[in-house]
C-alpha positions, 0 to 999 in steps of 0.5 A: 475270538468269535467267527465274526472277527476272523477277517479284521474289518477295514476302518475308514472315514466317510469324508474326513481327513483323520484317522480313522482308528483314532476316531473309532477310539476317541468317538466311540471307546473301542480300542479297535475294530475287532472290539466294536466288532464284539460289542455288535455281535453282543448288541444283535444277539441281545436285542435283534437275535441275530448272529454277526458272522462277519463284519466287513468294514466300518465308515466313520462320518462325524459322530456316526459309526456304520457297520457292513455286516453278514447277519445269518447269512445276510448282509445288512448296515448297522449303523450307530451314533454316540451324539446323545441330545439327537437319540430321540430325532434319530428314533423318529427319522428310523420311524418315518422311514420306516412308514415311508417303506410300508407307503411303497416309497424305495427307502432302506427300511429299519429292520425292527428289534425283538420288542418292535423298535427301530431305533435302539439306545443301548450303551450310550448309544442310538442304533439302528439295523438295515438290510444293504440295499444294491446299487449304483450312485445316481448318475446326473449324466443319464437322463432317464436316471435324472427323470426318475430322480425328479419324479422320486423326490415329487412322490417323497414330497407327496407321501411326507407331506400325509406323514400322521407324527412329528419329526423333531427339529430345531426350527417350529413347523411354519405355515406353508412348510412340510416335512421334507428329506432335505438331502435328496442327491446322489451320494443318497440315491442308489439305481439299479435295474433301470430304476431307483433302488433306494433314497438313504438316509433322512436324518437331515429331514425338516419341516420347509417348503416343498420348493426350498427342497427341490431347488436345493435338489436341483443344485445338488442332485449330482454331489456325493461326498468330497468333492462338491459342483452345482448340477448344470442348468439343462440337468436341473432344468430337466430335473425340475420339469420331472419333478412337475409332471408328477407334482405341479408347482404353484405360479407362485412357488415357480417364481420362488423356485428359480430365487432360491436356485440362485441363493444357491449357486450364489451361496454355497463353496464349491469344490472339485 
């Protein structure tokens, strides 16, 4: 047994009600968190030179793994995926964060592997290896995180929309669409220090227009992960108008805005 398997790691679901140790086995073939945690410390040793001294806890969502790990001292997220038909949109999204972060955009930057990768396929599997960015959820209660968050997805939209490479996706690039994160809420946004620390996770990235996304935004900003309510009107309202004081909408994309707000408050199943 090495020393990063002398505390056995917790195992738990990011949303889902399983299992957690029978998903660890059935998604991804380790027999339990001391054998992912071995396959790690091997994967790190062999492709970053890094050596695992702990590894703290795994969350599972669908057909993702994460990692919290202490790296030569540092901590840091592995995070894995064994869903094979999306390795190559997985490299991509690793590669657009990672020019976002060099764009001064607060996002958790992949940390390259030993040839200059950010995104790994090894053992039937896609990884990728970031530092842990500390925070706070986004609170909708606070208005000055709420006018941060608006002015954010504004300078997103901004930078995304210069991005020189092609994300892959199911859907063409349609005219008078741009890549956007479409997932900017609080579940992926961490505050700290008066300010927002980071935007996680783009792998829901897609090409459509900016006001699709900030309207989504907008109806989503406050959910997190299970239980799921539309922002309320005076937090969009707000939400929106930050948003428009760094990136002013069309006449035209302001009337579509409030349509597609209504799409979604009519459309999605709320909960909690």
């Amino acid at each position: 047994m090495t020393e990063a398997q002398d505390v056995k790691p917790s195992i738990s679901m990011l949303w889902e009600s399983t299992d957690p140790s029978a998903a660890l086995t059935d998604r991804f073939g380790f027999a339990s968190a001391d054998s992912a945690t071995d396959w790690l410390s091997s994967v790190l040793a062999d492709h970053w030179g890094f050596r695992v001294d702990a590894c703290e806890r795994l969350v599972i969502s669908d057909a993702n793994c994460l990692a919290w790990l202490v790296v030569d001292g540092r901590r840091m997220i592995a995070k894995w995926s064994m869903r094979q038909p999306v390795f190559a949109r997985l490299a991509a999204i690793a590669r657009l964060t990672s020019w976002l972060d060099g764009r001064g955009v607060p996002v958790s930057a992949p940390q390259p592997a030993k040839d200059g990768r950010v995104q790994v396929e090894v053992d039937g599997f896609s990884i990728g290896l970031q530092n842990v960015v500390y925070g706070d959820l986004l609170d909708i209660a606070d208005a000055v995180q709420v006018q941060a968050a608006g002015e954010m997805l504004a300078t997103m939209h901004a930078a995304m929309a210069d991005y020189p490479d092609a994300i892959p996706t199911e859907e063409p690039k349609a005219p008078r669409t741009q890549l956007v994160g479409n997932d900017f809420r609080s579940a992926n946004i961490l505050w700290a220090d008066g300010r927002i620390a980071a935007v996680l996770d783009l792998e829901e990235a897609r090409y459509r227009r900016r006001v699709d996304d900030l309207a989504q935004a907008a109806v989503l900003l406050g959910t997190r992960y299970r239980c799921w309510s539309p922002t309320p009107a005076d937090v969009r309202g707000a939400f929106v108008a930050a948003y428009e004081s760094v990136l002013p909408l069309s006449q035209a994309d302001a009337v579509a805005l409030e349509d597609v707000i209504e799409a979604h408050l009519t459309g999605m199943t709320w909960s909690g």
